[in-house]
PDB file of N, CA, C and O in Angstrom:
ATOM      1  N   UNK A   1      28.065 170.849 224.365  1.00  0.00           N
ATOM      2  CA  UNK A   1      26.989 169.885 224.295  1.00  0.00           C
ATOM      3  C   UNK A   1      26.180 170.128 223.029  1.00  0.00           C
ATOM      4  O   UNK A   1      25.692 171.235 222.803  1.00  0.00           O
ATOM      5  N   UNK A   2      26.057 169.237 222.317  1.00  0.00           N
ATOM      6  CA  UNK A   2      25.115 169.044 220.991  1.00  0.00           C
ATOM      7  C   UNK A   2      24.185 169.036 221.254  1.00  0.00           C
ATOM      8  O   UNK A   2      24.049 168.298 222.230  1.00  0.00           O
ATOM      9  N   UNK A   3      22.853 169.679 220.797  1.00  0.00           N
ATOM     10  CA  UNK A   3      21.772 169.697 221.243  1.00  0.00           C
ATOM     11  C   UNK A   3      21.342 168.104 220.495  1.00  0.00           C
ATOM     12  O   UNK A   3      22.121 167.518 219.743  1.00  0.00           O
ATOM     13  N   UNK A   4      20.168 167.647 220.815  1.00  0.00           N
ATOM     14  CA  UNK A   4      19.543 166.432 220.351  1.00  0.00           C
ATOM     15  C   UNK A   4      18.682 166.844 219.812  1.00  0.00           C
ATOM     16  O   UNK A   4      17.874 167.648 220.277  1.00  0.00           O
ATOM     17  N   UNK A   5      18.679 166.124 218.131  1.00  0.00           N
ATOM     18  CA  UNK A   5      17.552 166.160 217.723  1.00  0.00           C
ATOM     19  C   UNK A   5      16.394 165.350 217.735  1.00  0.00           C
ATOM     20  O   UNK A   5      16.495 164.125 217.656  1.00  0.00           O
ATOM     21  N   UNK A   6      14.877 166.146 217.863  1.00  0.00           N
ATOM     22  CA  UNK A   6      13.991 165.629 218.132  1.00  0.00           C
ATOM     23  C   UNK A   6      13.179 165.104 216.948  1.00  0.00           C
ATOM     24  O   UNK A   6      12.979 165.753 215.922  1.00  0.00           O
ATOM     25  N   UNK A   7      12.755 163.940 217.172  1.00  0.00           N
ATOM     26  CA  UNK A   7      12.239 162.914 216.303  1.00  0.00           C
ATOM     27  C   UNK A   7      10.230 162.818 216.253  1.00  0.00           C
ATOM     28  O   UNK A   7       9.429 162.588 215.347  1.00  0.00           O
ATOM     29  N   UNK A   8      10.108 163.099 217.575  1.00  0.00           N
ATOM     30  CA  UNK A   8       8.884 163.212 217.874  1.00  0.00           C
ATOM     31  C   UNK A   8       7.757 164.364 217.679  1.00  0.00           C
ATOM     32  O   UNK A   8       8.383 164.952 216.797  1.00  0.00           O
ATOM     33  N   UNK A   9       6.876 164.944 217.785  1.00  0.00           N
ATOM     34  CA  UNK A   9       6.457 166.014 218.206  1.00  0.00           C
ATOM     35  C   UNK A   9       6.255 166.315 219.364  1.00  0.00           C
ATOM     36  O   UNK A   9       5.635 165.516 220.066  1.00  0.00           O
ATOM     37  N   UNK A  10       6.784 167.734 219.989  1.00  0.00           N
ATOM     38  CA  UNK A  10       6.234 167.727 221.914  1.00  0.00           C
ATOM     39  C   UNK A  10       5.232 167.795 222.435  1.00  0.00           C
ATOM     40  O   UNK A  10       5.091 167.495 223.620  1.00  0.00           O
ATOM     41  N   UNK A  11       3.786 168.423 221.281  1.00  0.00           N
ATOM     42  CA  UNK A  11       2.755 168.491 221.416  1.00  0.00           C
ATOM     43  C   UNK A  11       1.504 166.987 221.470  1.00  0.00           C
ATOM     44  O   UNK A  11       0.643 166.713 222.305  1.00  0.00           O
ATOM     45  N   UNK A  12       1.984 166.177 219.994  1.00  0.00           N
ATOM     46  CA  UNK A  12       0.929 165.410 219.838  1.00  0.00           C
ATOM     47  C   UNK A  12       1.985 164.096 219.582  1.00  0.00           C
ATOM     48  O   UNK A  12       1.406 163.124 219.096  1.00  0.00           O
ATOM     49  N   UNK A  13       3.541 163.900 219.848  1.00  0.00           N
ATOM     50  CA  UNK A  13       4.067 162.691 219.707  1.00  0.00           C
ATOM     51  C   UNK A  13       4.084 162.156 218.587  1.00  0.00           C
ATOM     52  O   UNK A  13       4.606 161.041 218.561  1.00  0.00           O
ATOM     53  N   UNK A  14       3.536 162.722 217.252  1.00  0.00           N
ATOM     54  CA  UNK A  14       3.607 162.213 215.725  1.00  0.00           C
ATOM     55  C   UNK A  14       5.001 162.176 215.187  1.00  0.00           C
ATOM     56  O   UNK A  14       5.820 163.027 215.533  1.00  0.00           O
ATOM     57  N   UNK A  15       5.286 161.241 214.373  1.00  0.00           N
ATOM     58  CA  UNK A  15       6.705 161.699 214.297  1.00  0.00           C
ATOM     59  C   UNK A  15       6.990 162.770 213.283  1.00  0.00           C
ATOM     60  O   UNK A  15       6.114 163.210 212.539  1.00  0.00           O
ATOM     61  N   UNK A  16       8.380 163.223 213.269  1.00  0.00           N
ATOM     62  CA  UNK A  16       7.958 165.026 212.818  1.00  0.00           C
ATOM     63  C   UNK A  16       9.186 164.324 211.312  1.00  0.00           C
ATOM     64  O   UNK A  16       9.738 163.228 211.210  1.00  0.00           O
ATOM     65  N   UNK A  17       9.199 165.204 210.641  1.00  0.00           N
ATOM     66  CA  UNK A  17       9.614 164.875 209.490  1.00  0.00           C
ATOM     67  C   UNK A  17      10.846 166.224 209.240  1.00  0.00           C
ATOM     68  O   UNK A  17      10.810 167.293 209.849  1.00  0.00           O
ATOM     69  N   UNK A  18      11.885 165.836 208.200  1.00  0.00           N
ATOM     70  CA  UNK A  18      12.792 166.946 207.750  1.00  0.00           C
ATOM     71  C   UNK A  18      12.144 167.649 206.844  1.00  0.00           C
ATOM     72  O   UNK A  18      11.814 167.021 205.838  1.00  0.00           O
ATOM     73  N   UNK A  19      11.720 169.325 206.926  1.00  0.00           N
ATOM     74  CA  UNK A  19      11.260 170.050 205.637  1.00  0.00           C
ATOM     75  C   UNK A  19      12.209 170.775 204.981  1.00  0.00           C
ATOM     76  O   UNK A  19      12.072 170.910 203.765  1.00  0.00           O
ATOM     77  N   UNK A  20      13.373 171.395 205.667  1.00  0.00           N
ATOM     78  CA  UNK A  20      14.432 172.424 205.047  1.00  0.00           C
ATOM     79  C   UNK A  20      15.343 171.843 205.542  1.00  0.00           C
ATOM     80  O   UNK A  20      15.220 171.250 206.613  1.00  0.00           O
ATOM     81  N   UNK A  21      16.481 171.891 204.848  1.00  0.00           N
ATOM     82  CA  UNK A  21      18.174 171.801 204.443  1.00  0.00           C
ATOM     83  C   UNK A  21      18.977 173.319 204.427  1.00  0.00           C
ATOM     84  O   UNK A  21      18.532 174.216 203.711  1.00  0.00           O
ATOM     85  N   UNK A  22      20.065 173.508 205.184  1.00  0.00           N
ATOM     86  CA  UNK A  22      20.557 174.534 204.598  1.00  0.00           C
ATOM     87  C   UNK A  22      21.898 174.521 204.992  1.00  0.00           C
ATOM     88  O   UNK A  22      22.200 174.083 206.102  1.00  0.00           O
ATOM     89  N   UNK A  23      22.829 174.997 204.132  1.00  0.00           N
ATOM     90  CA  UNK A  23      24.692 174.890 204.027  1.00  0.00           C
ATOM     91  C   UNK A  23      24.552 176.166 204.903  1.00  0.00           C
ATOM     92  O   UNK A  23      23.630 176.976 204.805  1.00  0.00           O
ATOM     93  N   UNK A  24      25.310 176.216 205.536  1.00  0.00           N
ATOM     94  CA  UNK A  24      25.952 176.681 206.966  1.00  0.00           C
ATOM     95  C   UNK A  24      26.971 177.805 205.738  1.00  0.00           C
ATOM     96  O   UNK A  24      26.852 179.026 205.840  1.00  0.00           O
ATOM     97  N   UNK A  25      27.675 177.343 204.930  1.00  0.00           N
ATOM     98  CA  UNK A  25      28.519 178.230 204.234  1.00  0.00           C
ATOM     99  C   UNK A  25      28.236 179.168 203.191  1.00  0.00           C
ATOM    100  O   UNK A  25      28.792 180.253 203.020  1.00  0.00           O
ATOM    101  N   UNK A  26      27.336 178.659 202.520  1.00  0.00           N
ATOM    102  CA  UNK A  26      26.521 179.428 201.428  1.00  0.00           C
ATOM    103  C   UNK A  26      25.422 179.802 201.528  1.00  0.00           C
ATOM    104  O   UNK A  26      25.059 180.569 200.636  1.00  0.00           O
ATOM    105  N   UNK A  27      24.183 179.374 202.859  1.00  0.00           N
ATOM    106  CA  UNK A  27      23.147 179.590 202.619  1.00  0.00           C
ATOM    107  C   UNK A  27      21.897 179.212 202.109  1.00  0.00           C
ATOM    108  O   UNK A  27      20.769 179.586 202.430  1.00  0.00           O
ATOM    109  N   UNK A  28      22.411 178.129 200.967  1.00  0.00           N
ATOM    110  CA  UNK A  28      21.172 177.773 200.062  1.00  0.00           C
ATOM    111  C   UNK A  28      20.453 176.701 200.843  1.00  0.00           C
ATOM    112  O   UNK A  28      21.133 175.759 201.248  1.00  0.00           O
ATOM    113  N   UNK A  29      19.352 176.724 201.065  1.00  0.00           N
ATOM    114  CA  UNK A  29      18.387 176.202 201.052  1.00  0.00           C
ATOM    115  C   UNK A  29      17.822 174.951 200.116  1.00  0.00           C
ATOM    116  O   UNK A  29      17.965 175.034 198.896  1.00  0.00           O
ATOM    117  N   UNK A  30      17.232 173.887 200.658  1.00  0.00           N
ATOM    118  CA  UNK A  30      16.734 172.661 200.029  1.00  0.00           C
ATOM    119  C   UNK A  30      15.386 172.614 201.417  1.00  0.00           C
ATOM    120  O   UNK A  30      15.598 172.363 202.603  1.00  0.00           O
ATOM    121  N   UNK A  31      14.111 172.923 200.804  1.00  0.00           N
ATOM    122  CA  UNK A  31      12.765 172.667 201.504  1.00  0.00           C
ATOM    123  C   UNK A  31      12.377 171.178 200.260  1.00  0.00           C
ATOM    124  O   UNK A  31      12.925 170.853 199.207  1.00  0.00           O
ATOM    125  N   UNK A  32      11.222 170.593 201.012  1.00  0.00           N
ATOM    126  CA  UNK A  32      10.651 169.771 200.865  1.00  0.00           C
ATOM    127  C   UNK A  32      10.386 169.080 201.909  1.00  0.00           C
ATOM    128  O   UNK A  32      10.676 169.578 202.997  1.00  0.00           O
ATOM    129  N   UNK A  33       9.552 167.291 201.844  1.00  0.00           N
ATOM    130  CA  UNK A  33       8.962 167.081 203.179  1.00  0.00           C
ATOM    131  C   UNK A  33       9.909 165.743 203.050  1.00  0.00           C
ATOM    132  O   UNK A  33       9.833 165.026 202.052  1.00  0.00           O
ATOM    133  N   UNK A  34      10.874 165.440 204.217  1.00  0.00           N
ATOM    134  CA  UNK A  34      11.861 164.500 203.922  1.00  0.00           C
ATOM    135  C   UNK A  34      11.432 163.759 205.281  1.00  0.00           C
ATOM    136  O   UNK A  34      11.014 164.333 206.287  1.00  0.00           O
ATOM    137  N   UNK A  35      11.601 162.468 205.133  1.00  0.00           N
ATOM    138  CA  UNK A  35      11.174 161.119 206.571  1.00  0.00           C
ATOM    139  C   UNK A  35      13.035 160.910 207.177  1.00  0.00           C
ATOM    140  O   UNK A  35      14.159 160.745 206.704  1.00  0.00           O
ATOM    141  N   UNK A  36      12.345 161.060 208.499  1.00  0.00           N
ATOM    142  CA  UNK A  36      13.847 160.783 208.933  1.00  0.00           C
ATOM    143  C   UNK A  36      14.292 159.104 208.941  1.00  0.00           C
ATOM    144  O   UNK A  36      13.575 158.104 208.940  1.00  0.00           O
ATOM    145  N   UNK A  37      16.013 159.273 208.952  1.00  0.00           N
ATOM    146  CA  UNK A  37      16.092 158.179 208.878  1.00  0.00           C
ATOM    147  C   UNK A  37      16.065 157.000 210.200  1.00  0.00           C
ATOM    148  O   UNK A  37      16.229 157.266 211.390  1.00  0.00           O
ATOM    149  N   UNK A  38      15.758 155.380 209.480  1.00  0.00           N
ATOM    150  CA  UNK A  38      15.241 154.956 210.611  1.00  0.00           C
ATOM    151  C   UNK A  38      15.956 154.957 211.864  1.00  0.00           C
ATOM    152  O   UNK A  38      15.407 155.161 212.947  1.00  0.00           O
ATOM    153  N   UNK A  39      17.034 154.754 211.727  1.00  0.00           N
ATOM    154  CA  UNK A  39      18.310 154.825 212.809  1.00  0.00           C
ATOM    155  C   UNK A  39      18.006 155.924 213.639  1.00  0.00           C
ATOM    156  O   UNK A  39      18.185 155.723 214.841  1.00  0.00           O
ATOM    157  N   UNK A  40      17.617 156.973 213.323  1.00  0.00           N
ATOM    158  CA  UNK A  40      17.423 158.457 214.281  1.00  0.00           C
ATOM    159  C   UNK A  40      15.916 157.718 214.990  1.00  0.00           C
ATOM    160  O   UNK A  40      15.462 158.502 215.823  1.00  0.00           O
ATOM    161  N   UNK A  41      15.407 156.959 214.916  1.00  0.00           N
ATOM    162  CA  UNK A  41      13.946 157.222 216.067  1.00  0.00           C
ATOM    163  C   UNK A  41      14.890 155.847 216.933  1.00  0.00           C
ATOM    164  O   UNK A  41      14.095 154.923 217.103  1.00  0.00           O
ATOM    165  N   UNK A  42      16.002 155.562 217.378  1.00  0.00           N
ATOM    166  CA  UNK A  42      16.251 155.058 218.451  1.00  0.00           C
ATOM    167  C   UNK A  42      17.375 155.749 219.066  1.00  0.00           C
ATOM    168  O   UNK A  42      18.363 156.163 218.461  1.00  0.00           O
ATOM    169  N   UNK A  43      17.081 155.869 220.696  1.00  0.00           N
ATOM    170  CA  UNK A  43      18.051 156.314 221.408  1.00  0.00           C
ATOM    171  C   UNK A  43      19.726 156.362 221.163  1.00  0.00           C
ATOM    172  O   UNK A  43      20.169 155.404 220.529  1.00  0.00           O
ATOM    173  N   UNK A  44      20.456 157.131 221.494  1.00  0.00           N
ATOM    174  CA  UNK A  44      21.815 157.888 220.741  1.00  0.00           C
ATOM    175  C   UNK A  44      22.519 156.689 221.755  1.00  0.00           C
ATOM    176  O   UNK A  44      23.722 156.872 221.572  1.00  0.00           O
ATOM    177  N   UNK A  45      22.427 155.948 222.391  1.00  0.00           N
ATOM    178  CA  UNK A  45      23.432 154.668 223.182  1.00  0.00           C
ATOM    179  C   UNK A  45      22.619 153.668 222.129  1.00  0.00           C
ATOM    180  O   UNK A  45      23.667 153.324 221.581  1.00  0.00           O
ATOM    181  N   UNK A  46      22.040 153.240 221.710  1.00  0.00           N
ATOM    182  CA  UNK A  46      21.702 152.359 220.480  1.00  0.00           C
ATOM    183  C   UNK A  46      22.674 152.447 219.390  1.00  0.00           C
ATOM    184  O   UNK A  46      23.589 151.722 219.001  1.00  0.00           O
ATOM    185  N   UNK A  47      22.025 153.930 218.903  1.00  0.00           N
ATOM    186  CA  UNK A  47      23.059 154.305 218.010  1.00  0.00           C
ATOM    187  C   UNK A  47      24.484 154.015 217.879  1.00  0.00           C
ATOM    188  O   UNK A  47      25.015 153.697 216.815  1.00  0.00           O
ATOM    189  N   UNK A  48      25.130 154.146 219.085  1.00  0.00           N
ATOM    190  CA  UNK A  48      26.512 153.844 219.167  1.00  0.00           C
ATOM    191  C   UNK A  48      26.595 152.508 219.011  1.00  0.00           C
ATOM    192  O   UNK A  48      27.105 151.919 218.058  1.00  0.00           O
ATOM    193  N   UNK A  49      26.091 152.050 219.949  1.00  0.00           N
ATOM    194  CA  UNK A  49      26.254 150.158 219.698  1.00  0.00           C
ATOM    195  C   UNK A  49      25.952 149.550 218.676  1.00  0.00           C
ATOM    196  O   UNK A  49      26.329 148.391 218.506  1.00  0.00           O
ATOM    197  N   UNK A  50      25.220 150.194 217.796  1.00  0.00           N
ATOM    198  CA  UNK A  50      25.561 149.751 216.117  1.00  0.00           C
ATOM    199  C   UNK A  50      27.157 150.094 215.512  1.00  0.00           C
ATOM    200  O   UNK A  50      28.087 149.325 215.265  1.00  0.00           O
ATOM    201  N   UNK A  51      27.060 151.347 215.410  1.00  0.00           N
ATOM    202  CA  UNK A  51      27.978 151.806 215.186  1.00  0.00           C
ATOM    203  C   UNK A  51      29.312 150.977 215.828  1.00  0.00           C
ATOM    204  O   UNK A  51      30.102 150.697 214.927  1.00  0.00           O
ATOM    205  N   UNK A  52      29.643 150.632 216.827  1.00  0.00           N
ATOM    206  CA  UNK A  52      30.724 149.722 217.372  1.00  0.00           C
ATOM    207  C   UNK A  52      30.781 148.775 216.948  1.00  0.00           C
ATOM    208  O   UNK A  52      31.840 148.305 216.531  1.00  0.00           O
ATOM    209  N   UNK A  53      29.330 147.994 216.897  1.00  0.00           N
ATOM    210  CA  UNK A  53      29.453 146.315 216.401  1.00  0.00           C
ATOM    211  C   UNK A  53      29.718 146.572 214.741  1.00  0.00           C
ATOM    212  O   UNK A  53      30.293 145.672 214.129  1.00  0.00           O
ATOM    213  N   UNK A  54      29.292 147.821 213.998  1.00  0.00           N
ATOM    214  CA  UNK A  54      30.048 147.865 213.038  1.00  0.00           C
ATOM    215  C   UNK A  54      31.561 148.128 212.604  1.00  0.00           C
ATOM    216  O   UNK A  54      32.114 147.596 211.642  1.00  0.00           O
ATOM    217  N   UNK A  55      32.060 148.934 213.380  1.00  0.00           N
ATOM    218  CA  UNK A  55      33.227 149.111 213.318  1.00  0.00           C
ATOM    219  C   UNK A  55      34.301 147.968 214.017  1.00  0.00           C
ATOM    220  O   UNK A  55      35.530 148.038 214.013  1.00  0.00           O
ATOM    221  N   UNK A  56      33.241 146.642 214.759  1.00  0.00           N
ATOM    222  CA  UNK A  56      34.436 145.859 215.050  1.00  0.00           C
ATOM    223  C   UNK A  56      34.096 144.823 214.363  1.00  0.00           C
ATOM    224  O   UNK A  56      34.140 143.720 214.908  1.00  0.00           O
ATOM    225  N   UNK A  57      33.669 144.956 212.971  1.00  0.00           N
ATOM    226  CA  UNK A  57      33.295 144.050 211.776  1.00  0.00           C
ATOM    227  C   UNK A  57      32.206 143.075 212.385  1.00  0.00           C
ATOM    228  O   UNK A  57      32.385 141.870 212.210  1.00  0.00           O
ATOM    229  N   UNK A  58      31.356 143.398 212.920  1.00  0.00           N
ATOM    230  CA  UNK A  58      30.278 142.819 213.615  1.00  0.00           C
ATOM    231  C   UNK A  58      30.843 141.339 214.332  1.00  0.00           C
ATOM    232  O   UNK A  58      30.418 140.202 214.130  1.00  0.00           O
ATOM    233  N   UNK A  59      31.833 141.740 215.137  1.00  0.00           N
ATOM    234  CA  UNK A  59      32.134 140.541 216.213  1.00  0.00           C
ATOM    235  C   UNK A  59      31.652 141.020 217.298  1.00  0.00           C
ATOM    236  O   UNK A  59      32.052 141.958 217.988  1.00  0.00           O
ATOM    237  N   UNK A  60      30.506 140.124 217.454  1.00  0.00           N
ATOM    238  CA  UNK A  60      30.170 140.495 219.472  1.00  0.00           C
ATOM    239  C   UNK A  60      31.521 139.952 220.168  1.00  0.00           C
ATOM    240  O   UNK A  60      32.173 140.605 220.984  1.00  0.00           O
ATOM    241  N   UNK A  61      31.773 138.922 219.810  1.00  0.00           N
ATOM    242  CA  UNK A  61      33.300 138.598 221.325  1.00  0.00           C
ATOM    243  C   UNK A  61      33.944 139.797 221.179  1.00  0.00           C
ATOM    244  O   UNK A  61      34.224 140.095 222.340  1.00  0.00           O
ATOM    245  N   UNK A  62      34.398 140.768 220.386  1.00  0.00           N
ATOM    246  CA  UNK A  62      35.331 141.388 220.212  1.00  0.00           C
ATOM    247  C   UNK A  62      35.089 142.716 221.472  1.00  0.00           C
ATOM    248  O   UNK A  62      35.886 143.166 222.295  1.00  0.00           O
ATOM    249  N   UNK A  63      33.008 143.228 221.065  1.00  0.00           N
ATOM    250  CA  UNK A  63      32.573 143.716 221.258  1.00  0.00           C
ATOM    251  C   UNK A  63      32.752 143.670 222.856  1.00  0.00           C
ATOM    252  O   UNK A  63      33.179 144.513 223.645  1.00  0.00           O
ATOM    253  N   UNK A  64      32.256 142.342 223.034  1.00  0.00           N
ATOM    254  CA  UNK A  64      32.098 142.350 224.798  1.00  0.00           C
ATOM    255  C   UNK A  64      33.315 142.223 225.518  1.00  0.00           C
ATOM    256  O   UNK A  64      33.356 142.415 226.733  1.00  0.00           O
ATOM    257  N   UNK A  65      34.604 141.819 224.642  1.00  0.00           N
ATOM    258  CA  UNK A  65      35.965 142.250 225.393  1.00  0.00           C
ATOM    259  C   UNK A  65      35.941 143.647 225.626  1.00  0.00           C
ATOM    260  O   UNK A  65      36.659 144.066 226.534  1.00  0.00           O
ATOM    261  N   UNK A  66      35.283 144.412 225.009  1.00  0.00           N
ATOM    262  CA  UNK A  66      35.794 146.141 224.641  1.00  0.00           C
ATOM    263  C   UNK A  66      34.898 147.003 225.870  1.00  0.00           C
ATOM    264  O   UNK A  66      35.288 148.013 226.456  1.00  0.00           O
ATOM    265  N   UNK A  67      33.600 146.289 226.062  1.00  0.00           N
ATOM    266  CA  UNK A  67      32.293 146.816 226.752  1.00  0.00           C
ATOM    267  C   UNK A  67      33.004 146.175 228.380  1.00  0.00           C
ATOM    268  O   UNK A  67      32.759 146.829 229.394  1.00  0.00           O
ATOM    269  N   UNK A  68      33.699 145.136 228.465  1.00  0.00           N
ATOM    270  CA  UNK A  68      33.866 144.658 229.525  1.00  0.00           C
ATOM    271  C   UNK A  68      32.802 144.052 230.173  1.00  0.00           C
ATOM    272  O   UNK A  68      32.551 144.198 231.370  1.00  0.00           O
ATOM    273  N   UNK A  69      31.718 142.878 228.821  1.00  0.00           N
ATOM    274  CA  UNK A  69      30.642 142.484 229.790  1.00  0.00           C
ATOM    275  C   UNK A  69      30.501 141.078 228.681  1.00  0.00           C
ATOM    276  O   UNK A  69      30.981 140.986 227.551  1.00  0.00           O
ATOM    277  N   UNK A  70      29.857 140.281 229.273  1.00  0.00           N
ATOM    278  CA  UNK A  70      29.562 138.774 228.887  1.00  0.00           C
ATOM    279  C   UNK A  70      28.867 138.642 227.578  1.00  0.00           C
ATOM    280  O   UNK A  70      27.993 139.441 227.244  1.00  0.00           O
ATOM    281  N   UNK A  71      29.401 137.227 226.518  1.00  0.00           N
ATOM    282  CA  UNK A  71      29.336 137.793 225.376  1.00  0.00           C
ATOM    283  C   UNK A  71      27.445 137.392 225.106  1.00  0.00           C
ATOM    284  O   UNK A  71      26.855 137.765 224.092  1.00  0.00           O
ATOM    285  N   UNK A  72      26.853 136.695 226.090  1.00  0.00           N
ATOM    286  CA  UNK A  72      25.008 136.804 225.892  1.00  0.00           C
ATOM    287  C   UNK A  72      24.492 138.164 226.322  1.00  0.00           C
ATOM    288  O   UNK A  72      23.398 138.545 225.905  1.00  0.00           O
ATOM    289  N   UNK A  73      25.312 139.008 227.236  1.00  0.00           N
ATOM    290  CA  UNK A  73      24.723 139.848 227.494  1.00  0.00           C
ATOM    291  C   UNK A  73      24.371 141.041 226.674  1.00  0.00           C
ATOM    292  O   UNK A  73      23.374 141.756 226.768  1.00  0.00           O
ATOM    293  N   UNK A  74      25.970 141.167 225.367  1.00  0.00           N
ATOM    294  CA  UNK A  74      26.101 141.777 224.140  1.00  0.00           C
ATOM    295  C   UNK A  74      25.112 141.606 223.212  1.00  0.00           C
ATOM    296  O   UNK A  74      24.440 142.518 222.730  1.00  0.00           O
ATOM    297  N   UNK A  75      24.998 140.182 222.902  1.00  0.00           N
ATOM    298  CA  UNK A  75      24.153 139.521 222.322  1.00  0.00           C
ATOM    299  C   UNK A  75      22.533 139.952 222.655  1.00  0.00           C
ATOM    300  O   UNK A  75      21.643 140.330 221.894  1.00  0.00           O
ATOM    301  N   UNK A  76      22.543 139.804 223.621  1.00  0.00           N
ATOM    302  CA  UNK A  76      21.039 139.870 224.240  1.00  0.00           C
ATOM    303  C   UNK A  76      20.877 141.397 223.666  1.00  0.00           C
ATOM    304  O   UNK A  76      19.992 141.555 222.825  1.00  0.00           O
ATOM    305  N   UNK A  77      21.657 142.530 224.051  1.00  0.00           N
ATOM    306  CA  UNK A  77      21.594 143.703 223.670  1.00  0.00           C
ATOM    307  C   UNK A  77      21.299 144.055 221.908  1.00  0.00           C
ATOM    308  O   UNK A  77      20.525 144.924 221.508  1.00  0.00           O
ATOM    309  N   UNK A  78      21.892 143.403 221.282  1.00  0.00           N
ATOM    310  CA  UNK A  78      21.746 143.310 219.699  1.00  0.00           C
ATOM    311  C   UNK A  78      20.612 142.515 219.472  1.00  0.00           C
ATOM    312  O   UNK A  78      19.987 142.712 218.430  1.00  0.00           O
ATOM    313  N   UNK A  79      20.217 141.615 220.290  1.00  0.00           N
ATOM    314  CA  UNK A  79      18.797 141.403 219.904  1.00  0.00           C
ATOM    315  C   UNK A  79      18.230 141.859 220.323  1.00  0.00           C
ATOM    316  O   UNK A  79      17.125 141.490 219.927  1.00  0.00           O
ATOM    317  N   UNK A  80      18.093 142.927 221.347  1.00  0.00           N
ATOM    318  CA  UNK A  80      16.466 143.826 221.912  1.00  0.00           C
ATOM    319  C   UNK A  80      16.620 145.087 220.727  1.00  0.00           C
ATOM    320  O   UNK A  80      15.623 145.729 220.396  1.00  0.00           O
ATOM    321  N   UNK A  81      18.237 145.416 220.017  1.00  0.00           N
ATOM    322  CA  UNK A  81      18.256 146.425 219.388  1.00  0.00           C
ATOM    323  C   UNK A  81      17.243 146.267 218.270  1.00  0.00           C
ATOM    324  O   UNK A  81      16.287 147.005 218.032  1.00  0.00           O
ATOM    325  N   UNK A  82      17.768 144.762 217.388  1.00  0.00           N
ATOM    326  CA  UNK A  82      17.000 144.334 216.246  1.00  0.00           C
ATOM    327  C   UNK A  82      15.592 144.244 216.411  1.00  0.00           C
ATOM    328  O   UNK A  82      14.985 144.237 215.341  1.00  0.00           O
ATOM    329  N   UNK A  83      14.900 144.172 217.423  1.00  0.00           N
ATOM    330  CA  UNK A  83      13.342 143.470 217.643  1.00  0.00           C
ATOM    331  C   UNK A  83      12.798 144.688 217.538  1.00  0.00           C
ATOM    332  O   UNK A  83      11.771 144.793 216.867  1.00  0.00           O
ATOM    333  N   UNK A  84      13.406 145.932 218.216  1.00  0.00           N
ATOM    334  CA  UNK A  84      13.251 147.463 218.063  1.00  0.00           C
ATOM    335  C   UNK A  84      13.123 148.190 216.879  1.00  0.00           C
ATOM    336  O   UNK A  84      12.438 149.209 216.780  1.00  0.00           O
ATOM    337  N   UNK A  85      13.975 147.524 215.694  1.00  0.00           N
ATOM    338  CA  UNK A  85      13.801 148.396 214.618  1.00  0.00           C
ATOM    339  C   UNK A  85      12.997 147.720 213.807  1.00  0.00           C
ATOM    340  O   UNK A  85      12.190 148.405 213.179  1.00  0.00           O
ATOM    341  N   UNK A  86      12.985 146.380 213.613  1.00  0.00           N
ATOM    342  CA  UNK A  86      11.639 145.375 213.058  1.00  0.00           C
ATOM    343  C   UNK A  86      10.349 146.048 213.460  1.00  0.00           C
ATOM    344  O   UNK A  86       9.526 146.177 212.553  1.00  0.00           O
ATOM    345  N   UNK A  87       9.960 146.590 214.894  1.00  0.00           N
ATOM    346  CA  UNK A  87       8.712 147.394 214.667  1.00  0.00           C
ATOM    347  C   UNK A  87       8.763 148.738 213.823  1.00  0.00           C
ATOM    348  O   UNK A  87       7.840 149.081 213.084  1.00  0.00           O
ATOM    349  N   UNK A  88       9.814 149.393 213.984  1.00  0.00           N
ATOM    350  CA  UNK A  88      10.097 150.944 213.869  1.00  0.00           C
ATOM    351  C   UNK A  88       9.822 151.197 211.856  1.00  0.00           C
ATOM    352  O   UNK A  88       9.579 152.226 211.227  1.00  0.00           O
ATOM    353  N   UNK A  89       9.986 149.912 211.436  1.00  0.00           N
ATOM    354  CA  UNK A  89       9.915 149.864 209.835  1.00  0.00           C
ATOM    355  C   UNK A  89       8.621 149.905 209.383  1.00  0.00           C
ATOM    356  O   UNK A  89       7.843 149.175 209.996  1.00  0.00           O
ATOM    357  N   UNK A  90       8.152 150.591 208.433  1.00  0.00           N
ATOM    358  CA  UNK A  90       7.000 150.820 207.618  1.00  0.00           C
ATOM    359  C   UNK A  90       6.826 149.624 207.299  1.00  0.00           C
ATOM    360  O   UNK A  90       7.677 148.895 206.790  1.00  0.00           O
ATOM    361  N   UNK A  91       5.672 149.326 207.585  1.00  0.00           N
ATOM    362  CA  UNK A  91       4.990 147.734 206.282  1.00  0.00           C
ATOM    363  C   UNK A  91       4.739 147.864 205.053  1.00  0.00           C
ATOM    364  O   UNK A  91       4.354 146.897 204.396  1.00  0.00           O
TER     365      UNK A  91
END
């Protein structure tokens, strides 16, 4: 099991930011204060369902043959995804 990474803070809910980088093989280090990306502040079943409707060249029919569910219901799902990240974006 992969642990999940956390996006939030557990204390005060701010969102927490990337400060250090480091290669697993060499060691080196990259600090600084890095914003995560937007895709990471939505749930990891979001995530995928981008990821699918991308990989099936963004056909929902294709999609909802594959999910085994109705193609408004796909639909409906890609639009609560989109309305989700329209807030999640900086103005």
């Amino acid at each position: 099991m992969n642990p999940k990474l956390p996006v939030s803070c557990p204390s005060c809910a701010t969102t927490l930011s990337v400060t250090e980088l480091s290669c697993l093989e060499c060691s080196t280090k990259v600090s600084g204060n890095y914003i995560l990306p937007l895709l990471l502040h939505i749930p990891a079943e979001e995530q995928q369902f981008i990821l699918d409707f991308f990989l099936s060249s963004g056909s929902l029919k294709e999609m909802a043959n594959q999910m085994g569910k109705s193609y408004p219901t796909v639909r409906n799902k890609l639009d609560d995804i989109i309305e989700k990240i329209k807030t999640l974006q900086p103005k």
